[in-house]
N, C-alpha and C positions, 0 to 999 in steps of 0.2 A: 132197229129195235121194233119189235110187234106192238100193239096197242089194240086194245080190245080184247074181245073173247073170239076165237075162231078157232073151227075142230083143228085140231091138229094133223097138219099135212095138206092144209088145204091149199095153201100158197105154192109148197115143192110140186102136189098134183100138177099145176099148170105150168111148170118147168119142165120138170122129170116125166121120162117115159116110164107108161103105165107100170110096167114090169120091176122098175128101180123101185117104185113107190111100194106097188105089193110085196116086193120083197123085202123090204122096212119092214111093213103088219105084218108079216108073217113068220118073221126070225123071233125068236123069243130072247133076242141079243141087245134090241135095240127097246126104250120104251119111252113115257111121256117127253122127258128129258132130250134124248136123242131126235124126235119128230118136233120138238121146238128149234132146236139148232139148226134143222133140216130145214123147215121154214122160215127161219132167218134168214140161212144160207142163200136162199132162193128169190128173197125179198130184196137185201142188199147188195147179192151180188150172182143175178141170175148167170152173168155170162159167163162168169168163172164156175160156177157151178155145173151148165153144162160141157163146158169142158173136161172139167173132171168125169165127169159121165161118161163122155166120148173117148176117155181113156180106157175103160174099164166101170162095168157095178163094181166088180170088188175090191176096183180100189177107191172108188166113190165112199161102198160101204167101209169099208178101213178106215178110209179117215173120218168118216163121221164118230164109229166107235171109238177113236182114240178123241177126238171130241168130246163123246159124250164121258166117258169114262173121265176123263180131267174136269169136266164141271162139277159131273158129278159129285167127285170126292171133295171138291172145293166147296161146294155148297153143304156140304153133308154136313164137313168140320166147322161151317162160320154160323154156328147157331148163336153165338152172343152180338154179331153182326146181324142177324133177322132178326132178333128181339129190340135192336135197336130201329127197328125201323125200313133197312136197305132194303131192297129191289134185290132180284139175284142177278140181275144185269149189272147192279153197283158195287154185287160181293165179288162178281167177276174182275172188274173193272180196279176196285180197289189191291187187289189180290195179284193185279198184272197176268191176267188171262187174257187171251185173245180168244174172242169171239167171232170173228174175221174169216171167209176161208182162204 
């Protein structure tokens, strides 16, 4: 889990080649949501993350959008869950989402 304010992408930067990275900012596919995963991803599990790089960007980027699209929607529907209070790390977590890559 992240902690703190940091720009988004800052952490994948230092993992991911420049080009993986730009190609995130530059999709209109991917947005705040997906560049938090991404830095997650990167944080707790940089070696698997390059891995996945070293498969393929598009299958890198694939699974992140299919990431980002399942939080998405999970967080979208649990607004009586953020009114109470949760983290969206908690709405995930409670919800049985993996956050993992």
């Amino acid at each position: 889990m992240l902690i703190g304010q940091q720009q988004p992408l800052t952490i994948a930067a230092k993992i991911l080649k420049p080009t993986t990275i730009e190609a995130v900012r530059r999709s209109p596919s991917y947005h705040l949501q997906g560049w938090k995963i991404l830095d997650s991803w990167a944080f707790n599990s940089s070696e698997k993350l390059r891995a996945l790089e070293a498969e393929g960007e598009v299958i890198l980027l694939g699974r992140l959008l299919e990431q980002q699209t399942i939080e998405h929607q999970m967080l979208t529907r649990s607004l009586e869950q953020r009114q109470t209070g949760m983290t969206d790390h908690e709405i995930l977590a409670s919800n049985e989402i993996s956050t993992e890559l």
